[in-house]
N, C-alpha and C positions, 0 to 999 in steps of 0.2 A: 504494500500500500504506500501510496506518495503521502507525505508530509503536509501537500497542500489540501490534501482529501481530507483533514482532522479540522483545517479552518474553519469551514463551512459548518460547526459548532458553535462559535466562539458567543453567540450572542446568547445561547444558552447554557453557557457553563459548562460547555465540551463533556455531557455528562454521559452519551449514547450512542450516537451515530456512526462514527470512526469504526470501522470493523477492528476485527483483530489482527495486530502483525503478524504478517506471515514471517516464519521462523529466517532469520536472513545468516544465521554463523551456526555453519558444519563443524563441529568441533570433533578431534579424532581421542579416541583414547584408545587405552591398551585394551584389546578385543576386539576391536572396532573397525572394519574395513573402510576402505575409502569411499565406499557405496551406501555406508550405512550412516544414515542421519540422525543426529541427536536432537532431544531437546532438554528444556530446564525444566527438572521435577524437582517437589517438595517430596523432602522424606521426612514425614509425622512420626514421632516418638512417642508422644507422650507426655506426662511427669517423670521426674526423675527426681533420684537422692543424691548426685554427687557433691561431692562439696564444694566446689568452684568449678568454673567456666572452663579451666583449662583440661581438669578430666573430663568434661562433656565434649569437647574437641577435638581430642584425642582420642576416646573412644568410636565420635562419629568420624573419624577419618580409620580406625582400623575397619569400621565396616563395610564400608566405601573400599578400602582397597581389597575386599573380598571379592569384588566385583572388576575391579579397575585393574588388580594384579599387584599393584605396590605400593605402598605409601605415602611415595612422593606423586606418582599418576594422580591418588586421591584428593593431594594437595591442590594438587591442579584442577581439578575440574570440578571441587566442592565451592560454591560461591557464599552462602550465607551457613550461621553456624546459629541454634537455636540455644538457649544455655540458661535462659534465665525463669520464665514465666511456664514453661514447657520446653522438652526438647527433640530435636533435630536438624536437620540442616538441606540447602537446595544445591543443586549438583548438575551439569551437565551430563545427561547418561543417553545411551540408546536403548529402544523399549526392552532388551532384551536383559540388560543391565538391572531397569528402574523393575521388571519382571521379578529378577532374582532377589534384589532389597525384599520387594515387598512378601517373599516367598519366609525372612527370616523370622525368628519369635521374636526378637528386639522392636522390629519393627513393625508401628502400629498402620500403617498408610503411604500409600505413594500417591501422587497425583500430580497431575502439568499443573505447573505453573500460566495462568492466565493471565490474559491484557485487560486492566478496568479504564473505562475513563471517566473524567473527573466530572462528573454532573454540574449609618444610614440615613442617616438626620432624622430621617419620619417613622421609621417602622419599627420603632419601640415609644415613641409617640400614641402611636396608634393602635398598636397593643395595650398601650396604658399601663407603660412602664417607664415612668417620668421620675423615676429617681432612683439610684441604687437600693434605698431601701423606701418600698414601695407605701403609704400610706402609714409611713413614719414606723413601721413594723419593721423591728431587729432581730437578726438571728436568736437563735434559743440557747443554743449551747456552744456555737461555734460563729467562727468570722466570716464573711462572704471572701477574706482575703485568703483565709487557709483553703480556699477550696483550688484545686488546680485540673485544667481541663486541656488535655491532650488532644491536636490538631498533627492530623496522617494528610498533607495535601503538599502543595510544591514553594513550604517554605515561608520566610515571611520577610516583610524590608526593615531590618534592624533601625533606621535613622526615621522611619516615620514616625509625627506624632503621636498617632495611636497607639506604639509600645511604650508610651514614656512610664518611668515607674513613680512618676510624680506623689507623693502620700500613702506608698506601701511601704509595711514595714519588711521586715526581715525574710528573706525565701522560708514557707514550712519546714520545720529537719523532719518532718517527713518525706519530703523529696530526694529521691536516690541519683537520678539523674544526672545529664555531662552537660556541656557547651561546648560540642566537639567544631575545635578548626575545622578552616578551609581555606577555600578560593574567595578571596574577599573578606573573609570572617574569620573573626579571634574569638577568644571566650569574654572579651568585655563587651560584645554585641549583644549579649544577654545582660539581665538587669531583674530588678524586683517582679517585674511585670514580667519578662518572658524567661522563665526561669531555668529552663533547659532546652539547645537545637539537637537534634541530629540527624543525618543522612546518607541516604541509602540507595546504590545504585547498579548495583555488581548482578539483581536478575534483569533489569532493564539494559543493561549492554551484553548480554549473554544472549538476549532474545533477538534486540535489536542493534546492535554494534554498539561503536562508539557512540560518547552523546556528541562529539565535536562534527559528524558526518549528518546530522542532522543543520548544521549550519545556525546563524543565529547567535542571540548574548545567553549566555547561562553561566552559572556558578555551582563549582563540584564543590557547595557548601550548602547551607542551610538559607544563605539569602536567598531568595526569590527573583526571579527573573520572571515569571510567567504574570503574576500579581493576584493568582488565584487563592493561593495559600493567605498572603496578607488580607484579602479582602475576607477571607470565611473566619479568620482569628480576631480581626479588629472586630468583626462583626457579636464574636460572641461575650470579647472581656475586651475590644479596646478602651484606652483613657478615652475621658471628655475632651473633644477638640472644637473648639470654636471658629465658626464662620468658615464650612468647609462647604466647595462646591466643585461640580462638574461644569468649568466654563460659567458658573454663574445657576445652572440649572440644580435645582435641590439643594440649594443653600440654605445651611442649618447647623447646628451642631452637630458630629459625628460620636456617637458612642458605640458601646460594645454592651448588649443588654446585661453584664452582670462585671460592670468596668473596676470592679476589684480582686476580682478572681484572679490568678494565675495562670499561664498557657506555657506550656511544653510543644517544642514544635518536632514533627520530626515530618522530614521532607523524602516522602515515597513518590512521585509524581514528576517525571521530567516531559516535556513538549505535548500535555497536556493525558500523558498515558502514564500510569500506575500499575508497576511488575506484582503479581501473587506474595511470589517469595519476598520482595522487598516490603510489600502492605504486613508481610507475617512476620518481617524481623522487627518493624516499626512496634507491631501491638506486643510481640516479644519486650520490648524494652518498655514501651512505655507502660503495661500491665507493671514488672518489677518496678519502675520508677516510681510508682506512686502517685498516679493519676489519678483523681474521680471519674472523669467522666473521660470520654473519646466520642469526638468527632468525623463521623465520614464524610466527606464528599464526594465520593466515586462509587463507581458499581458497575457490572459486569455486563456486557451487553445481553440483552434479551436471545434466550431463554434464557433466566437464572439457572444455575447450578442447583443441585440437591445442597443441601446444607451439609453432609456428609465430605463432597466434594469441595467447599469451598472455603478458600482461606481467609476470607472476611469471616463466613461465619464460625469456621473454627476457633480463630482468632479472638472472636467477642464472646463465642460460649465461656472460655475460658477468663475473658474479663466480667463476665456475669458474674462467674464463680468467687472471683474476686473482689465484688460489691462493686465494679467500675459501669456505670451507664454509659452505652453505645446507643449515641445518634446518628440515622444515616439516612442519606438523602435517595428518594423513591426512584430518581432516574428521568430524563426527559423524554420519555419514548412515545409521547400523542395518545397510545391506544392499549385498550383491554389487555389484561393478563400480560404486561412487561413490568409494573411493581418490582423493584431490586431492592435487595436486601431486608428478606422474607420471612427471615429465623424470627423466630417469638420475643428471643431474647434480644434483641434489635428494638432499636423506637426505629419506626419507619414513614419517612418526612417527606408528604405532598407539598407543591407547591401553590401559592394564592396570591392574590394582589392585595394593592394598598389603596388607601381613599384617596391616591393622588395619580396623575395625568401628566404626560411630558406633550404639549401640545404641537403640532407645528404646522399651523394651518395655511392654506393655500387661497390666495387672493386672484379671482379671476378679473379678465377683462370688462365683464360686464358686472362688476359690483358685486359677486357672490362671492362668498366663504365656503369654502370648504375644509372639514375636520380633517387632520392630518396629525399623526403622532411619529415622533422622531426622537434624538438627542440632537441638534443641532444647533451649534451656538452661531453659525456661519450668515451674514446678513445681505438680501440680496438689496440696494438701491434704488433697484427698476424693476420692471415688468420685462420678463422675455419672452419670445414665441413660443409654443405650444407643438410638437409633434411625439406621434406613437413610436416605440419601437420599430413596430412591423409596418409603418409609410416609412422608414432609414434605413431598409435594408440592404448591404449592398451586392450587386450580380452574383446571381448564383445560392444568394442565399432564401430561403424560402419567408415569407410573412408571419409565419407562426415563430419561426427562429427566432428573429431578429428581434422581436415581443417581448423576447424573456432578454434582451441585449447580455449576452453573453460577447466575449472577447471578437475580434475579427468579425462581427456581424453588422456592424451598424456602419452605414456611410457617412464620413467625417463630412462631406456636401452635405448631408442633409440633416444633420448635428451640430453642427457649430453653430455656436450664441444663442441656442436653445434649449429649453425645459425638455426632456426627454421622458414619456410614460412609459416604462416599463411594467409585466406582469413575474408573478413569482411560479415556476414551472413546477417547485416540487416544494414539501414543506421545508427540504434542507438547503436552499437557497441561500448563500449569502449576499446579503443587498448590497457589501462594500465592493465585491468585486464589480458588479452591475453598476456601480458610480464613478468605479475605477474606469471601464469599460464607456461610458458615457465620456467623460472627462477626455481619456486619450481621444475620442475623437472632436472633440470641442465644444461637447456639450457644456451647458453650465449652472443646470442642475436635473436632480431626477424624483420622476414622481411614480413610485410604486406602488400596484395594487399588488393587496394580500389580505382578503379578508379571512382569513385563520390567525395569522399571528400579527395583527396589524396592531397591536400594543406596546408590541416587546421593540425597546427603543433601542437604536440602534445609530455609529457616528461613522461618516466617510468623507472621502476629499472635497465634496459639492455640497452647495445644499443641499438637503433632501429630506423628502419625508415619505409618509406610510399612511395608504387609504384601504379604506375597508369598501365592498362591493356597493352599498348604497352612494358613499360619493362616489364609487370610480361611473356610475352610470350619469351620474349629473355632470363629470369630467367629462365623458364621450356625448353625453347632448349639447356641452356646449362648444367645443371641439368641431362637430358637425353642422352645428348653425352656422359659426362663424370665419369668415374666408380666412383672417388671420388673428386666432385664437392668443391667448396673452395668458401671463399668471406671473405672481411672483410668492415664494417661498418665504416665509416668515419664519425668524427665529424662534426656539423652542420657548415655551412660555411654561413654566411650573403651576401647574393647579390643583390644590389642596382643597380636601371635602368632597371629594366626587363621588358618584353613585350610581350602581351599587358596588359594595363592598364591605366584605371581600370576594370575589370571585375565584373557584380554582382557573389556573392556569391553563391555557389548552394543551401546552406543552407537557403537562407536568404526569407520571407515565400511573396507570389505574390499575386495583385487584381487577378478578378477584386474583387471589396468593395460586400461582400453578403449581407450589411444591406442598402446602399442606392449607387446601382451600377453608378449612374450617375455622382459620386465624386468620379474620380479616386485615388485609392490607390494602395501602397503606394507614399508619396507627393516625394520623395525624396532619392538619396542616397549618401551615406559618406562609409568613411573606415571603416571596421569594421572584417578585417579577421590580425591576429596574430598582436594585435595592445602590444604594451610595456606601461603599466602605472605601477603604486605603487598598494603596494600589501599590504594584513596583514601579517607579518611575524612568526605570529601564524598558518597560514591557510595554508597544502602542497599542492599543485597542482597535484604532481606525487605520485606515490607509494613510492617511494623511501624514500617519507618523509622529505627533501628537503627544507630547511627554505630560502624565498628570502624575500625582500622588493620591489621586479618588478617584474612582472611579465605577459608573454605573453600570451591572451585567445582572443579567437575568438568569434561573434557572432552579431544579430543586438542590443543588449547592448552595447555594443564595438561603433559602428556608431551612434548610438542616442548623446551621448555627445557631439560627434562631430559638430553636430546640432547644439545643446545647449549651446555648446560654440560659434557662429556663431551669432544663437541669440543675445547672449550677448553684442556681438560683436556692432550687427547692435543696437541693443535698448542705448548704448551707443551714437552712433554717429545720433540718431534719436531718442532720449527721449521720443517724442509728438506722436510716430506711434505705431497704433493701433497693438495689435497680431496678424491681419489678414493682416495688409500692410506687417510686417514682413517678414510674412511666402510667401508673393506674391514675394518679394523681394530674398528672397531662392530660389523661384522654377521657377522662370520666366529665373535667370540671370545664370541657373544650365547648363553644357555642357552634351551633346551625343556623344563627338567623343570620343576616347582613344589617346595612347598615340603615335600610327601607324597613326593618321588622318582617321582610319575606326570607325563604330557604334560603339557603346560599346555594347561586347555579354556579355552573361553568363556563368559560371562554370557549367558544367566539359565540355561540348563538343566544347565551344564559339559561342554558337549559338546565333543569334542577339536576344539582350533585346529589350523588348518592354517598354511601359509606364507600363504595370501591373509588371515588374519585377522593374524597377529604378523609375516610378512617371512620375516628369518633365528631370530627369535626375541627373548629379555626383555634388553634391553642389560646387561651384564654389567661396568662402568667400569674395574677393578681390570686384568682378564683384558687388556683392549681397551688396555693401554698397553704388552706386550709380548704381540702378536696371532702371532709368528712371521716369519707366511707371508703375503704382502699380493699383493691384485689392484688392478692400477692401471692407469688409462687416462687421458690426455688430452684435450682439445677434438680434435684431428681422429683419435682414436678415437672420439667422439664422432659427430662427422662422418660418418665411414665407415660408422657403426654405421646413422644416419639414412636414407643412402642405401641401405645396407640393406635397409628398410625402402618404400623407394620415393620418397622425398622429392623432390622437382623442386629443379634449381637456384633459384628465383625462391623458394620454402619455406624452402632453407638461406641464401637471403642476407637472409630476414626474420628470421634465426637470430642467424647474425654480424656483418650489417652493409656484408657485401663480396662481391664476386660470385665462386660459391662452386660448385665443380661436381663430379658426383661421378666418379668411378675407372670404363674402362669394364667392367672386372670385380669384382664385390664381395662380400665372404662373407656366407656365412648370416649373418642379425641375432642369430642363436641364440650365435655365435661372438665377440660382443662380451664384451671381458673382464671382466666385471660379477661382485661376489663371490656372485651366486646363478645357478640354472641352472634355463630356460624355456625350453620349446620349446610354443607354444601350436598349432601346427600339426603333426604330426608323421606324415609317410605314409610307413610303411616304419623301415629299421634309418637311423640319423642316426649321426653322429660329430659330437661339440664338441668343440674345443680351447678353452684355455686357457692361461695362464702367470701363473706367480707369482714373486715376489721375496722372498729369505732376509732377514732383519732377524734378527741371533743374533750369535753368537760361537763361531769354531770351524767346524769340521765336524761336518758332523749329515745323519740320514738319515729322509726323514717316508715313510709306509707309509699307502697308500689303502685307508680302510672304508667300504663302502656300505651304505646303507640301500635298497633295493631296492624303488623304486615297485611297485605290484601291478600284476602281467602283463605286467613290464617284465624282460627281461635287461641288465643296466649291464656290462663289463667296462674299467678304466681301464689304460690303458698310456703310460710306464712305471707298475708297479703300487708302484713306491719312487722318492723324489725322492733325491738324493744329492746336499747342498752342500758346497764348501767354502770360501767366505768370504761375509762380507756384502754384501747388493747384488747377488748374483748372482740370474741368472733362469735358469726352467726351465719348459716345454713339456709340455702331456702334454692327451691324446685321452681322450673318454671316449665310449666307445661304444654306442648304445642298441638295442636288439633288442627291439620288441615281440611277444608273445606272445599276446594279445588286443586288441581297442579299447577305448579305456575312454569307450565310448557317448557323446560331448559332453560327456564332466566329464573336468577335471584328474586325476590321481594324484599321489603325493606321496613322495617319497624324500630320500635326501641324499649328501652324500659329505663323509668326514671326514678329512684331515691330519692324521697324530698321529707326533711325533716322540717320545713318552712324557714327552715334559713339557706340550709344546704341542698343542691341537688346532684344528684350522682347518677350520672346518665350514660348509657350503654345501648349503642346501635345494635338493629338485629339482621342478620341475612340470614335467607331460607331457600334453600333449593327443594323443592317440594315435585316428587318424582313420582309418588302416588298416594292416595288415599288410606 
């Protein structure tokens, strides 16, 4: 795959599209013919007891060279070494090699290494999170600053002000972690706020060469070249920064929703692609470091991996185990059943918009307005002429081609000192090349229809902006009336309070879950369209080439932070709760309405979201720090849930690491205590249980409401929970009755806890297959 094929992301946070590298370095080893092609496998071990890092080393290179032939071979061709959190190591092998590892008793798993790619002023404003400690409520037992939140993404820019450590005290001595050198970077690049770098690069040039053959600025350090990593860190704990803007656009203060917290960075992600093995040595260290929480932005391309398979979620199982909460972004894939990162133990982060608009409206010849939405800070003077793509096309080239003005299509005669209409041919269109494309022929600015993603704002060499199909037909009536048609391109205008919102994203990727449908996914959604964080000031956004320190990018990368800083938020003011109370706490206390008092739909048409587009619903940070009522499970609820499912013992010990088997009786997977309710099979009347735990004061009594899927009867018993003291659990069935099938599509309901202060609210999906 070309290099320039990954661009054509960039406005959604490079989180999907990009296939996967095809494998580009034959590496030979001892066994290995000059015919036989290798690649880079994880070999999974497990836990281990050694006493330090260097017996796990050493051990995993004698294994390796049982394969390889000698010790020094296995020197060679072992790339990463697992030692701390879990262990094993990823290795260059041929299948016939990575065959006999995984044939030994040592070893719990082998599997390829994959390619992931990487998925504010106002949008903690508008969450209504307007002050670190939010409606004057201070942690319980612990500091918002002791908390430390682990960011896997590509890095961050040491000198911007969003890391400044301005009014932290001392790093936690809980923190085990480095500030490992590099290219650019010492260890005084770290400070109170980012408290430990590191970086990791040895599966990402095993798969794909060198980074230097990819061309371009980068740093074999932990600074940031790409500005992906700085924008999803500042996003989640950057400092207060005042009067930060894009060009002027979204001018506001820049924060980081939980801007006392600590961030660990460690940089898995070069040219916008994320190696397996490099993503497993990061959660490797940062699990030992001493993280709370972790951060994803990346995820696997559609289809997701079984979770058995995959090193994210092995990864985060094992930070489960560790009380560490894993947030991670859903994926930008448009459509049904591409939801990434699917594991239970995952919070899994749709993306949504904000009550605000990047405007960039179009001035006709005859005194009309047309709505236009862009980034542009670019100012045009005059009025220019008016022509289509497909009337500039030049010899040879056909009218529909030229439409989409792609490179070599448009006639510089019949472009130059003109507005240029373009359409968008496919959803993964980049519009900067199409401006670019305009531009070289003299064009001097372009107006693109795309009524699918005509939100998602976007900066290139011309003016330019973004129409949705109702104007582009008031564009072509006036175009048609008029012999020589005019317009001129208005700078982008910021407008706050718009409506409605929030809306999911159209972008943003939907359940239901293809690896265990009864665990609705995604858990969750946050802001995540034209969000403002910090930037690398090395890295351009636009064609233009453009140096900023902010910068505006859309995507479910963009929302996961959002998450994460939420987390943060809560594990502050609740120390003792487990990852899984957290995430109950998230998604229970999360709203459905917008900001009209109707559902929240989705982008582009507003058609009503369901639980597979938003989860439980729009994170709600305030609500989510006294949730009530919490569902909470364990790793061997986890476990059970699995076997559930069907899982073989040889699947769950490439889970945990240990030979692991299941119960020879086990409940419906339906019955797994998870704060949403899926039954994706459903023949006949089902009963679910559940239980929940009091977090309150006093005695208190919560009263079950249901929202009533269609053709479903629900009746819950008890129909009243009755506590009285904290920490206390309670039991309760809910029983489903269908009345129809609902033909191979889900239905949609809920059930709501309300003690009349608190509500504790739980989506329902039903796949009702017969009577």
């Amino acid at each position: 795959m070309q290099r320039d094929q990954t661009q054509i992301c960039d406005r959604f946070s490079l989180f999907t599209w990009a296939p996967q590298f095809i494998l580009r370095r034959v590496a030979q080893v001892h066994g290995a013919t000059a015919t036989e092609k290798t690649k880079h496998y994880i070999v999974y071990m497990g836990e281990h007891s050694h006493p330090n890092e260097e017996s796990v080393i050493n051990d995993n290179h004698e294994i390796l060279a049982s394969v390889t032939g000698s010790f020094d071979e296995a020197k060679e061709v072992a790339l990463h070494h697992y030692t701390k959190s879990f262990r094993g190591f990823s290795a260059i092998l041929t299948q016939e090699q990575a065959q006999q590892l995984a044939e030994s008793d040592s070893v719990v798993s082998v599997f390829e290494s994959r390619t992931n790619q990487l998925h504010t002023t106002h949008s903690w404003d508008f969450l209504g999170v307007n002050s670190p400690y939010a409606n004057n409520q201070r942690p319980v037992t612990s500091s918002v600053s002791d908390v430390i939140v682990g960011v896997i993404d590509t890095g961050f820019w040491p000198e911007s002000e969003s890391f400044s450590d301005t009014g932290l005290g001392t790093v936690p001595v809980k923190f085990k972690g480095e500030c490992v050198a590099g290219e650019n970077f010492t260890s005084a690049n770290c400070n109170r706020k980012v408290v430990g770098a590191r970086f990791y690069f040895k599966g990402f040039e095993a798969e794909n060469g060198p980074l230097e053959d990819f061309g371009g600025t980068f740093f074999r350090s932990a600074r940031d070249s790409d500005g992906h990593g700085s924008h999803t860190a500042s996003t989640i704990a950057g400092a207060v920064v005042s009067n930060v803007s894009l060009f002027g656009m979204a001018r506001g203060t820049a924060r980081g929703g939980a801007p006392y917290a600590r961030l660990a960075i460690y940089k898995a992600c070069w040219f916008n692609l994320c190696n397996d093995a490099d993503i497993l040595s990061a959660m490797d260290d940062a699990i030992n470091d001493g993280v709370d929480i972790l951060s994803l932005s990346f995820g696997a391309n559609p289809p997701e991996p079984i979770y058995f398979e995959s090193a994210t979620s092995v990864g985060a199982f094992h930070a489960f185990r560790k009380g560490i909460v894993v947030s991670s972004s859903a994926g930008n894939s448009f459509s049904p059943k591409t939801a990434a990162n699917v594991a239970p133990w995952i919070l899994t982060v749709a993306a949504s918009s904000l009550d605000r608009e990047f405007d960039s409206n179009i001035y006709l010849g005859n005194s009309q307005i047309l709505k236009g939405f862009s980034l542009n800070p670019l100012k045009m003077e005059t009025s220019y002429g008016l022509i289509a793509g497909s009337d500039a096309a030049v010899p040879g080239v056909t009218a529909k081609n030229a439409s989409f003005c792609k490179d070599n299509t448009l006639d510089p005669a019949k472009t130059k000192g003109k507005i240029v209409v373009c359409i968008t041919e496919v959803l993964i269109d980049d519009p900067r090349k199409k401006a670019v494309a305009v531009q070289l022929g003299g064009g001097v600015g372009i107006i693109l229809i795309d009524p699918i993603v005509k939100e998602i704002g976007f900066q290139s060499v011309i003016p330019s902006t973004l129409i949705g199909q109702e104007e582009a037909q008031q564009l072509q009536a006036y175009m048609q009336a008029q012999k020589n048609p005019t317009a001129r391109i208005a700078p982008t205008v910021t407008v706050l309070n718009t409506k409605p919102a929030p809306e999911v994203t159209v972008f943003s990727s939907q359940g239901p879950n293809i690896i265990t449908p009864d665990i609705i996914k995604p858990d969750i959604t946050a802001p995540g369209l034209n969000i403002l964080a910090a930037w690398s000031p090395v890295s351009t956004d636009d064609a233009a080439g453009r140096s900023v320190n902010y910068n505006i990018i859309s995507g479910t990368s963009m929302s996961c932070p959002h998450v994460s800083a939420v987390a943060a938020i809560l594990k502050s003011y609740r120390p003792s709760w487990s990852p899984a109370a957290i995430k109950s706490a998230i998604m229970t206390t999360a709203i459905v309405m917008d900001n009209t008092r109707k559902l929240i739909g989705r982008d582009p048409d507003d058609t009503q979201a369901t639980p597979f587009d938003y989860g439980s619903g729009h994170i709600n940070p305030l609500a989510a720090l006294n949730p009530g009522l919490v569902y909470d499970f364990d790793s061997n609820d986890v476990i059970n849930f699995l076997c559930s499912t069907g899982a073989r013992p040889a699947q769950l010990k490439n889970l945990t690491g240990q030979p692991t088997y299941c119960p020879k009786q086990t409940k419906p997977s339906y019955d797994f205590n998870y704060p949403s309710i899926g039954v994706s099979n459903m023949n006949g009347s089902i009963s679910v249980y559940r239980t929940v735990t009091y977090y309150g004061t006093g005695q208190t009594v919560y009263v079950a409401k249901v929202d009533y899927p269609p053709g479903v009867q629900v009746t819950v018993t008890p129909a009243t929970l009755k506590f009285t003291k904290t920490g206390e659990k309670l039991s309760f069935k809910i029983d489903f009755k269908p009345l129809k099938t609902s033909d191979g599509n889900f239905v949609f309901g809920a059930l709501t806890w309300s003690s009349g202060i608190h509500k504790v609210r739980s989506p329902i999906a039903l796949n009702v297959l017969s009577l």
